[in-house]
C-alpha positions, -999 to +999 in steps of 0.1 A: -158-120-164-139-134-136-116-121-122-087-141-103-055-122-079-023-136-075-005-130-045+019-159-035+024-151+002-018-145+006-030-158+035-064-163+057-052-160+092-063-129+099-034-122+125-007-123+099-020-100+072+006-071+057-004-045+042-005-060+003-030-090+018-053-067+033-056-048+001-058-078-018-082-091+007-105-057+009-105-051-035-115-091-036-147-090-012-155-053-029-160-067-060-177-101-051-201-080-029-208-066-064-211-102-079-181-104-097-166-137-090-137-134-075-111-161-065-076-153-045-047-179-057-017-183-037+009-207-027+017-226+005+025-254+027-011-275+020-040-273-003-069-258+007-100-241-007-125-221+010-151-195+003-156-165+025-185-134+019-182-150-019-147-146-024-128-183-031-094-185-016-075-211-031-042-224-021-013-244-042+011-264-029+044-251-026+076-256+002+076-214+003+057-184+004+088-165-001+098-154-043+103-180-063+107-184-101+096-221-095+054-223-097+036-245-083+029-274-105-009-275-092-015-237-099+001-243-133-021-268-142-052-242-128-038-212-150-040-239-179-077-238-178-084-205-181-101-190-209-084-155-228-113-129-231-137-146-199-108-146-173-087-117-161-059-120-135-046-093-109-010-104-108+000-082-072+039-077-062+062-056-080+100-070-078+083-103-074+103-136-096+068-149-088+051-126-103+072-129-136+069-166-138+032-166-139+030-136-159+048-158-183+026-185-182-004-164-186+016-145-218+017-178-235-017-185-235-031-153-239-047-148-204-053-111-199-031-097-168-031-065-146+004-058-130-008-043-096+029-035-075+017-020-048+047+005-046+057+036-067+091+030-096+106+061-086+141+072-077+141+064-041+125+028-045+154+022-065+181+040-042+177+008-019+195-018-030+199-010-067+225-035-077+197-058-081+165-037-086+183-025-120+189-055-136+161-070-121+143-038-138+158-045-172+153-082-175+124-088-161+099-062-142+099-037-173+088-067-194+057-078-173+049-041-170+045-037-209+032-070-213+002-064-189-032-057-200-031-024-177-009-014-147-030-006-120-012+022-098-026+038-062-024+076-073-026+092-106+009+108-099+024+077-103+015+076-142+045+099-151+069+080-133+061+046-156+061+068-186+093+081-179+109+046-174+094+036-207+059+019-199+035+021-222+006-003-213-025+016-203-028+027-169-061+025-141-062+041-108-071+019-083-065+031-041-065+013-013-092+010+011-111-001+041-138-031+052-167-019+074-154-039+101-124-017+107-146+011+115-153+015+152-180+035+167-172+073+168-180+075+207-152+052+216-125+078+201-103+093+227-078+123+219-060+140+249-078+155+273-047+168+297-022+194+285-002+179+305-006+144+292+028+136+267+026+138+230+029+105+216+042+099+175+035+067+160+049+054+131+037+016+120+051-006+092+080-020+078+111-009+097+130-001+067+151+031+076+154+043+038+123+036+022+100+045+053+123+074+060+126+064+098+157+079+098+146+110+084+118+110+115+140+105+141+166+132+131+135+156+131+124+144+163+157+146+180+155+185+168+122+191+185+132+169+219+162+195+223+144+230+209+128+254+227+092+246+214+098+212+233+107+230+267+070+227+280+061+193+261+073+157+269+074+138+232+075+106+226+081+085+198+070+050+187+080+029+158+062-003+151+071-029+127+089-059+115+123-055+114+140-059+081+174-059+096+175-017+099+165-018+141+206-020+151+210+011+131+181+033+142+190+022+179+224+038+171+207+067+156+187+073+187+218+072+212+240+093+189+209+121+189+207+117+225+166+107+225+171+068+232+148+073+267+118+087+241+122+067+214+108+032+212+110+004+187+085-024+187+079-055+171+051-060+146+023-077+160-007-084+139-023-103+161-037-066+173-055-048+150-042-014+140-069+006+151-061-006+186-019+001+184-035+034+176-062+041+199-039+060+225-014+076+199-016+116+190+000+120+158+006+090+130+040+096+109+046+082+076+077+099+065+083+078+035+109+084+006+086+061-017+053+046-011+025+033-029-003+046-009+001+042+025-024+018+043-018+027+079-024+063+073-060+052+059-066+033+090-050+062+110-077+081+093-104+060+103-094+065+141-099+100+141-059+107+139-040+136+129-013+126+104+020+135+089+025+119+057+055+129+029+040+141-001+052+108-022+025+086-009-006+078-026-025+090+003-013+124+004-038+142-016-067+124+006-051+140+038-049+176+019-083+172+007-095+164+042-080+185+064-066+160+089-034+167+086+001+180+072+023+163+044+058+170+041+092+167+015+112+139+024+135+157+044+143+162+081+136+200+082+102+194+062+092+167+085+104+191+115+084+219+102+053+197+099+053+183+132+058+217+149+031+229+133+013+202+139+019+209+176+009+247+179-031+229+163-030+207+194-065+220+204-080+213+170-065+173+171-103+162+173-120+182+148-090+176+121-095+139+128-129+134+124-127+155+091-102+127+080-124+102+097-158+113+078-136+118+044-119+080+042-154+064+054-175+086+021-147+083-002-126+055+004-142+023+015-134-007-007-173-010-019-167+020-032-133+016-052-145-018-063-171-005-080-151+020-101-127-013-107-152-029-122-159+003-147-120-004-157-116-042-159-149-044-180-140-013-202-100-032-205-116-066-214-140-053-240-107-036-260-085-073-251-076-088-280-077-119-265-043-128-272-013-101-258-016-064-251+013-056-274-013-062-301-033-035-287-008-016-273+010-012-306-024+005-323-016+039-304-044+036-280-021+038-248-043+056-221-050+059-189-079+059-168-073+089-135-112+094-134-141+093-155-130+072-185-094+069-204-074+098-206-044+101-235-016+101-216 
Protein backbone atom coordinates (compact mmCIF):
# COMPACT_ATOMS: atom_id res chain seq x y z
CA UNK A 1 0.00 0.00 0.00
CA UNK A 2 0.91 3.52 -0.54
CA UNK A 3 -0.40 5.92 0.57
CA UNK A 4 -0.48 9.54 -1.23
CA UNK A 5 -2.08 13.16 0.57
CA UNK A 6 -3.54 15.85 -1.25
CA UNK A 7 -3.23 19.11 -0.05
CA UNK A 8 -3.13 21.83 -2.82
CA UNK A 9 -1.63 24.76 -0.78
CA UNK A 10 1.23 22.10 0.89
CA UNK A 11 4.28 23.53 1.21
CA UNK A 12 8.04 22.91 2.39
CA UNK A 13 9.16 26.21 3.76
CA UNK A 14 8.95 25.65 7.02
CA UNK A 15 8.12 29.36 7.91
CA UNK A 16 4.81 29.29 6.23
CA UNK A 17 3.15 26.22 7.47
CA UNK A 18 -0.76 26.58 8.85
CA UNK A 19 -2.12 24.42 10.88
CA UNK A 20 -3.62 21.76 8.06
CA UNK A 21 0.31 21.48 6.58
CA UNK A 22 1.73 20.75 9.79
CA UNK A 23 -0.71 18.03 10.30
CA UNK A 24 -0.40 16.85 6.91
CA UNK A 25 3.32 17.16 7.38
CA UNK A 26 3.52 15.36 11.00
CA UNK A 27 0.78 12.08 9.82
CA UNK A 28 3.08 11.83 6.50
CA UNK A 29 6.62 11.36 8.29
CA UNK A 30 4.61 9.18 11.09
CA UNK A 31 3.76 6.76 8.81
CA UNK A 32 6.99 6.65 6.59
CA UNK A 33 8.97 6.39 9.92
CA UNK A 34 6.82 3.13 9.97
CA UNK A 35 7.71 2.34 6.26
CA UNK A 36 4.78 3.08 4.67
CA UNK A 37 5.56 5.00 1.63
CA UNK A 38 4.27 8.04 1.72
CA UNK A 39 4.24 10.84 -0.98
CA UNK A 40 2.64 14.60 -0.29
CA UNK A 41 1.08 15.99 -3.84
CA UNK A 42 0.33 19.56 -4.14
CA UNK A 43 0.23 22.35 -6.56
CA UNK A 44 2.28 25.47 -7.15
CA UNK A 45 4.24 27.97 -9.02
CA UNK A 46 7.19 25.23 -10.27
CA UNK A 47 7.84 21.55 -10.26
CA UNK A 48 9.78 20.11 -7.86
CA UNK A 49 10.31 16.80 -6.09
CA UNK A 50 12.16 16.08 -3.03
CA UNK A 51 12.45 13.46 -0.36
CA UNK A 52 12.74 14.35 3.24
CA UNK A 53 13.04 11.60 6.55
CA UNK A 54 11.28 9.25 3.57
CA UNK A 55 8.45 11.18 2.90
CA UNK A 56 8.41 12.45 -1.20
CA UNK A 57 6.94 15.89 -1.59
CA UNK A 58 5.94 16.41 -4.93
CA UNK A 59 4.82 19.51 -6.53
CA UNK A 60 2.48 20.22 -9.80
CA UNK A 61 2.44 23.05 -11.77
CA UNK A 62 -0.27 25.31 -11.27
CA UNK A 63 -0.61 29.64 -11.46
CA UNK A 64 -2.42 29.20 -7.63
CA UNK A 65 -2.41 27.61 -4.45
CA UNK A 66 -5.62 29.06 -3.78
CA UNK A 67 -9.20 26.59 -4.61
CA UNK A 68 -9.56 25.83 -7.82
CA UNK A 69 -11.89 23.39 -9.79
CA UNK A 70 -9.09 23.50 -12.52
CA UNK A 71 -6.24 20.53 -11.71
CA UNK A 72 -3.22 20.64 -12.78
CA UNK A 73 -2.72 18.91 -15.93
CA UNK A 74 0.70 17.31 -14.66
CA UNK A 75 -0.96 15.85 -11.41
CA UNK A 76 -3.76 14.58 -13.63
CA UNK A 77 -1.66 12.71 -15.70
CA UNK A 78 0.09 11.31 -12.03
CA UNK A 79 -3.37 10.34 -10.56
CA UNK A 80 -3.80 8.44 -14.00
CA UNK A 81 -1.19 6.03 -12.95
CA UNK A 82 -2.35 4.90 -10.01
CA UNK A 83 -3.46 1.52 -9.33
CA UNK A 84 -7.19 0.84 -7.37
CA UNK A 85 -6.48 -1.62 -4.46
CA UNK A 86 -2.30 -0.77 -4.08
CA UNK A 87 -2.76 3.07 -3.86
CA UNK A 88 -4.81 5.02 -1.35
CA UNK A 89 -5.15 8.85 -1.33
CA UNK A 90 -5.79 11.26 1.75
CA UNK A 91 -7.70 13.94 -0.04
CA UNK A 92 -7.29 16.97 3.03
CA UNK A 93 -9.62 20.18 2.96
CA UNK A 94 -13.20 20.24 3.52
CA UNK A 95 -15.05 23.08 1.46
CA UNK A 96 -12.25 22.70 -0.94
CA UNK A 97 -13.37 22.88 -5.19
CA UNK A 98 -9.92 21.26 -5.21
CA UNK A 99 -10.63 18.70 -3.28
CA UNK A 100 -13.82 17.77 -5.34
CA UNK A 101 -12.12 17.87 -8.63
CA UNK A 102 -9.69 15.29 -7.77
CA UNK A 103 -11.98 13.29 -5.80
CA UNK A 104 -13.64 13.14 -9.10
CA UNK A 105 -10.82 12.03 -10.92
CA UNK A 106 -9.95 9.46 -8.45
CA UNK A 107 -14.03 8.21 -8.54
CA UNK A 108 -13.62 7.46 -12.12
CA UNK A 109 -10.90 5.23 -11.97
CA UNK A 110 -11.65 3.61 -8.91
CA UNK A 111 -8.70 5.03 -6.75
CA UNK A 112 -9.61 4.50 -3.06
CA UNK A 113 -9.96 8.05 -1.17
CA UNK A 114 -10.13 9.26 2.49
CA UNK A 115 -11.98 12.72 2.88
CA UNK A 116 -9.87 14.16 5.85
CA UNK A 117 -11.55 18.07 6.42
CA UNK A 118 -9.83 19.05 9.07
CA UNK A 119 -12.88 20.87 10.66
CA UNK A 120 -16.11 19.68 12.34
CA UNK A 121 -19.89 19.98 9.86
CA UNK A 122 -21.74 21.36 12.62
CA UNK A 123 -24.14 24.21 13.12
CA UNK A 124 -21.68 26.93 13.74
CA UNK A 125 -19.21 25.97 10.83
CA UNK A 126 -22.11 26.66 8.82
CA UNK A 127 -23.48 29.89 10.60
CA UNK A 128 -20.46 31.70 8.76
CA UNK A 129 -21.17 32.44 5.53
CA UNK A 130 -23.92 29.87 4.75
CA UNK A 131 -25.21 31.25 1.53
CA UNK A 132 -22.50 29.41 0.04
CA UNK A 133 -21.44 26.53 2.50
CA UNK A 134 -25.19 25.13 1.76
CA UNK A 135 -25.26 24.80 -1.67
CA UNK A 136 -21.74 24.16 -1.74
CA UNK A 137 -22.89 21.29 0.86
CA UNK A 138 -25.63 19.97 -1.37
CA UNK A 139 -23.75 19.94 -4.69
CA UNK A 140 -20.66 19.02 -3.97
CA UNK A 141 -19.06 18.36 -0.29
CA UNK A 142 -21.93 15.80 0.72
CA UNK A 143 -21.01 13.87 -2.40
CA UNK A 144 -17.17 13.46 -1.86
CA UNK A 145 -18.08 12.66 1.72
CA UNK A 146 -20.27 9.50 0.67
CA UNK A 147 -18.11 8.75 -2.08
CA UNK A 148 -14.94 8.38 0.12
CA UNK A 149 -13.56 5.16 1.18
CA UNK A 150 -13.74 6.52 4.93
CA UNK A 151 -13.95 10.03 6.43
CA UNK A 152 -11.31 10.51 8.75
CA UNK A 153 -12.50 12.90 11.62
CA UNK A 154 -10.19 14.44 14.73
CA UNK A 155 -12.62 13.22 17.65
CA UNK A 156 -15.07 10.60 17.86
CA UNK A 157 -17.90 13.22 18.72
CA UNK A 158 -17.72 14.41 15.42
CA UNK A 159 -19.32 10.97 14.10
CA UNK A 160 -22.90 12.03 15.01
CA UNK A 161 -22.72 15.17 13.43
CA UNK A 162 -21.98 13.43 9.72
CA UNK A 163 -24.68 10.95 10.47
CA UNK A 164 -27.04 13.44 11.20
CA UNK A 165 -26.32 15.33 7.82
CA UNK A 166 -26.68 12.06 6.02
CA UNK A 167 -23.14 10.51 5.71
CA UNK A 168 -22.79 7.18 5.61
CA UNK A 169 -19.27 6.20 4.56
CA UNK A 170 -17.32 4.56 7.35
CA UNK A 171 -15.73 6.71 9.76
CA UNK A 172 -11.75 6.49 11.42
CA UNK A 173 -10.46 8.65 14.14
CA UNK A 174 -7.45 10.11 13.36
CA UNK A 175 -6.01 13.33 15.87
CA UNK A 176 -3.59 15.65 15.36
CA UNK A 177 -0.20 15.49 16.70
CA UNK A 178 3.32 16.56 17.43
CA UNK A 179 7.08 15.88 15.80
CA UNK A 180 9.84 15.32 18.41
CA UNK A 181 11.38 18.47 17.34
CA UNK A 182 8.74 20.62 18.79
CA UNK A 183 9.47 19.35 22.12
CA UNK A 184 11.90 21.54 24.09
CA UNK A 185 13.69 20.54 27.14
CA UNK A 186 11.57 20.69 30.38
CA UNK A 187 14.30 22.92 32.21
CA UNK A 188 13.81 25.76 29.83
CA UNK A 189 9.98 26.18 30.91
CA UNK A 190 9.29 29.36 32.71
CA UNK A 191 5.80 30.13 34.43
CA UNK A 192 5.48 33.32 36.63
CA UNK A 193 7.49 33.60 39.32
CA UNK A 194 6.14 37.26 40.65
CA UNK A 195 2.57 37.86 41.86
CA UNK A 196 2.98 40.82 40.88
CA UNK A 197 4.03 40.03 37.29
CA UNK A 198 0.60 40.60 34.83
CA UNK A 199 -1.43 37.76 33.64
CA UNK A 200 -0.92 37.41 30.07
CA UNK A 201 -3.95 35.40 27.66
CA UNK A 202 -2.92 34.21 24.43
CA UNK A 203 -4.96 33.24 21.75
CA UNK A 204 -3.12 32.15 18.27
CA UNK A 205 -4.74 31.27 14.89
CA UNK A 206 -6.89 32.47 12.36
CA UNK A 207 -8.50 35.80 13.30
CA UNK A 208 -11.89 34.81 12.42
CA UNK A 209 -14.17 36.52 15.09
CA UNK A 210 -17.14 33.83 14.65
CA UNK A 211 -15.54 30.61 14.19
CA UNK A 212 -12.61 31.19 16.69
CA UNK A 213 -15.03 32.89 18.99
CA UNK A 214 -12.67 35.97 19.53
CA UNK A 215 -15.48 37.93 20.05
CA UNK A 216 -16.88 35.68 22.55
CA UNK A 217 -13.14 36.05 24.48
CA UNK A 218 -13.02 39.52 24.46
CA UNK A 219 -16.53 40.21 25.85
CA UNK A 220 -15.40 37.81 28.72
CA UNK A 221 -12.32 39.57 29.21
CA UNK A 222 -13.66 42.98 29.19
CA UNK A 223 -15.93 41.49 32.27
CA UNK A 224 -12.97 40.47 34.21
CA UNK A 225 -10.73 43.81 33.36
CA UNK A 226 -13.71 45.85 35.08
CA UNK A 227 -14.84 43.17 38.11
CA UNK A 228 -13.76 43.09 41.31
CA UNK A 229 -11.72 39.79 40.97
CA UNK A 230 -9.47 41.99 38.52
CA UNK A 231 -8.96 44.77 41.26
CA UNK A 232 -5.53 43.32 42.33
CA UNK A 233 -4.48 41.70 38.89
CA UNK A 234 -3.30 43.62 35.68
CA UNK A 235 -4.59 41.21 32.48
CA UNK A 236 -3.64 41.21 29.36
CA UNK A 237 -4.74 39.87 26.27
CA UNK A 238 -3.05 38.78 23.12
CA UNK A 239 -4.47 37.61 19.80
CA UNK A 240 -2.27 36.32 17.14
CA UNK A 241 -3.11 35.47 13.70
CA UNK A 242 -3.72 36.15 10.13
CA UNK A 243 -6.24 38.40 9.61
CA UNK A 244 -9.21 37.23 7.51
CA UNK A 245 -10.67 40.58 7.24
CA UNK A 246 -12.43 40.35 11.15
CA UNK A 247 -9.27 42.76 12.87
CA UNK A 248 -11.46 46.27 12.11
CA UNK A 249 -14.27 44.71 13.95
CA UNK A 250 -12.54 43.26 17.04
CA UNK A 251 -10.62 46.71 17.31
CA UNK A 252 -14.14 48.24 17.54
CA UNK A 253 -15.07 45.65 20.03
CA UNK A 254 -12.20 46.47 22.19
CA UNK A 255 -12.85 50.40 22.30
CA UNK A 256 -16.61 49.92 22.73
CA UNK A 257 -15.70 47.48 26.01
CA UNK A 258 -13.30 50.01 27.15
CA UNK A 259 -10.01 47.35 27.25
CA UNK A 260 -8.25 48.66 23.86
CA UNK A 261 -4.82 49.58 26.25
CA UNK A 262 -4.88 45.50 27.26
CA UNK A 263 -5.83 44.03 24.28
CA UNK A 264 -3.46 43.36 21.50
CA UNK A 265 -3.81 42.03 18.01
CA UNK A 266 -0.80 40.71 16.14
CA UNK A 267 -0.04 39.55 12.90
CA UNK A 268 0.75 35.92 12.15
CA UNK A 269 4.28 35.21 11.86
CA UNK A 270 5.37 31.71 11.16
CA UNK A 271 8.63 32.45 10.73
CA UNK A 272 8.60 31.94 14.88
CA UNK A 273 7.77 28.82 15.98
CA UNK A 274 4.77 28.62 18.35
CA UNK A 275 6.42 27.26 21.17
CA UNK A 276 8.36 30.49 21.20
CA UNK A 277 5.07 33.05 20.78
CA UNK A 278 4.25 31.02 23.75
CA UNK A 279 7.14 30.75 25.96
CA UNK A 280 6.19 34.05 28.11
CA UNK A 281 2.26 33.58 27.92
CA UNK A 282 0.15 32.36 31.13
CA UNK A 283 -2.96 31.11 29.85
CA UNK A 284 -3.65 29.84 26.01
CA UNK A 285 -7.45 30.49 24.87
CA UNK A 286 -9.18 28.71 22.17
CA UNK A 287 -12.76 29.79 22.54
CA UNK A 288 -13.94 28.30 19.37
CA UNK A 289 -17.59 27.91 18.17
CA UNK A 290 -16.42 24.98 15.81
CA UNK A 291 -13.07 23.40 15.46
CA UNK A 292 -11.58 20.28 14.30
CA UNK A 293 -9.09 19.73 16.98
CA UNK A 294 -7.25 22.53 17.83
CA UNK A 295 -3.44 22.30 17.00
CA UNK A 296 -2.18 25.23 18.99
CA UNK A 297 -3.71 24.03 22.15
CA UNK A 298 -1.49 20.63 21.57
CA UNK A 299 1.56 22.71 21.16
CA UNK A 300 0.28 24.93 24.14
CA UNK A 301 0.30 21.62 25.83
CA UNK A 302 3.75 20.74 25.02
CA UNK A 303 5.00 24.12 26.69
CA UNK A 304 3.77 23.38 29.87
CA UNK A 305 0.55 25.79 29.46
CA UNK A 306 -2.56 26.09 31.18
CA UNK A 307 -5.42 26.19 28.70
CA UNK A 308 -9.01 27.21 28.05
CA UNK A 309 -10.41 25.46 25.36
CA UNK A 310 -14.60 25.33 24.32
CA UNK A 311 -15.75 22.04 24.67
CA UNK A 312 -16.40 21.71 20.60
CA UNK A 313 -12.73 21.08 19.81
CA UNK A 314 -11.24 17.89 19.23
CA UNK A 315 -8.79 18.52 21.90
CA UNK A 316 -11.07 18.94 24.68
CA UNK A 317 -11.34 15.59 26.05
CA UNK A 318 -7.30 15.44 26.05
CA UNK A 319 -7.21 18.63 28.36
CA UNK A 320 -9.99 16.99 30.71
CA UNK A 321 -8.19 13.89 30.74
CA UNK A 322 -5.01 15.62 31.67
CA UNK A 323 -5.72 18.00 34.07
CA UNK A 324 -4.16 21.13 32.46
CA UNK A 325 -6.85 22.95 32.14
CA UNK A 326 -10.68 24.15 31.91
CA UNK A 327 -13.03 23.81 28.78
CA UNK A 328 -15.86 25.92 28.40
CA UNK A 329 -19.59 26.35 26.27
CA UNK A 330 -19.23 28.80 23.65
CA UNK A 331 -20.46 31.46 25.42
CA UNK A 332 -19.12 34.72 27.16
CA UNK A 333 -20.23 33.80 30.70
CA UNK A 334 -18.77 30.15 30.27
CA UNK A 335 -15.61 31.45 28.99
CA UNK A 336 -15.75 34.11 31.99
CA UNK A 337 -16.33 31.51 34.50
CA UNK A 338 -13.43 29.40 33.17
CA UNK A 339 -10.86 31.99 33.23
CA UNK A 340 -11.78 33.18 36.69
CA UNK A 341 -11.33 30.04 37.83
CA UNK A 342 -8.59 29.56 36.12
CA UNK A 343 -7.18 32.49 38.05
CA UNK A 344 -8.00 31.59 41.73
CA UNK A 345 -5.34 27.94 40.49
CA UNK A 346 -2.68 30.48 39.78
CA UNK A 347 -0.26 28.65 42.19
CA UNK A 348 -0.84 25.33 40.59
CA UNK A 349 -0.07 26.85 36.71
CA UNK A 350 3.10 24.60 36.71
CA UNK A 351 2.00 21.38 38.01
CA UNK A 352 -1.34 21.59 35.71
CA UNK A 353 1.04 22.19 32.77
CA UNK A 354 3.33 19.62 33.03
CA UNK A 355 0.39 17.16 33.60
CA UNK A 356 -0.67 18.38 30.03
CA UNK A 357 2.88 18.45 29.05
CA UNK A 358 3.62 14.63 30.06
CA UNK A 359 -0.01 13.59 28.68
CA UNK A 360 0.34 15.06 24.84
CA UNK A 361 4.15 13.74 24.69
CA UNK A 362 2.75 9.60 25.93
CA UNK A 363 -0.41 9.94 24.10
CA UNK A 364 -0.25 12.19 21.25
CA UNK A 365 2.85 12.24 19.27
CA UNK A 366 2.41 11.56 15.58
CA UNK A 367 4.55 8.11 15.82
CA UNK A 368 2.05 7.19 17.76
CA UNK A 369 -1.30 8.16 15.86
CA UNK A 370 0.42 6.93 12.65
CA UNK A 371 0.68 3.71 13.84
CA UNK A 372 -3.00 3.26 14.76
CA UNK A 373 -3.59 4.90 11.03
CA UNK A 374 -1.99 2.30 9.57
CA UNK A 375 -4.36 -0.34 11.63
CA UNK A 376 -7.33 1.64 9.71
CA UNK A 377 -5.96 2.26 6.18
CA UNK A 378 -4.88 -1.46 5.97
CA UNK A 379 -8.12 -2.83 7.64
CA UNK A 380 -10.22 -0.06 4.88
CA UNK A 381 -8.15 -1.40 1.92
CA UNK A 382 -8.55 -5.05 2.66
CA UNK A 383 -12.66 -4.50 2.57
CA UNK A 384 -12.09 -1.87 -0.87
CA UNK A 385 -13.74 -3.18 -3.59
CA UNK A 386 -11.42 -1.83 -5.77
CA UNK A 387 -13.74 0.12 -7.68
CA UNK A 388 -16.25 2.85 -5.45
CA UNK A 389 -17.20 2.68 -1.84
CA UNK A 390 -20.90 2.94 -2.74
CA UNK A 391 -20.44 -0.71 -3.61
CA UNK A 392 -19.39 -1.45 -0.24
CA UNK A 393 -21.19 1.07 1.44
CA UNK A 394 -24.47 -0.12 0.02
CA UNK A 395 -23.84 -3.94 1.75
CA UNK A 396 -24.83 -2.44 5.24
CA UNK A 397 -21.38 -2.61 6.67
CA UNK A 398 -21.22 1.32 7.54
CA UNK A 399 -18.91 1.47 10.65
CA UNK A 400 -16.74 3.36 12.37
CA UNK A 401 -13.53 2.84 13.85
CA UNK A 402 -13.38 5.28 17.71
CA UNK A 403 -10.84 2.67 19.10
CA UNK A 404 -10.01 -0.88 18.96
CA UNK A 405 -11.59 -2.00 15.62
CA UNK A 406 -15.00 -0.86 13.70
CA UNK A 407 -17.79 -0.08 15.76
CA UNK A 408 -21.61 -0.11 14.14
CA UNK A 409 -22.53 3.16 14.15
Amino acid sequence: MHIYFYLKSFTIDLRKRDGTTKAVHGLAVGLAAHNIPVTVLFEGPQTSKTMVAGVTYQCFLHQTTSPSFQISAGLQAFLRQLAPRNDLVILNGGFHCSVYAISRILKRQGIAYVMAPHLNYDVQMFRKRPWLKYPYWHLAEHQVLNDALAVQILDRRQITVLRDRGISSPIIEVQNGFEASEVIDRNELLWPSCPDDPIRLFFLGRMSTHTKGLDLLLEAFSTLIHSELNSKMSLQLVMQGNDVGDNSKLLKQAVRLRVEHCVMLREGDYSIPPQQLMADQDIVCLPSRSEGFGLSALEAMLMGRVLLVSEVAGIAPHILKSGCGITVKCDAYSIQAGLEWLLTRRLHWKEMGLRGRDYAIKQLSWNTIAQKAIVDYEQLMHHYPGQHNANWSSNGNQRSRVSGGFESE
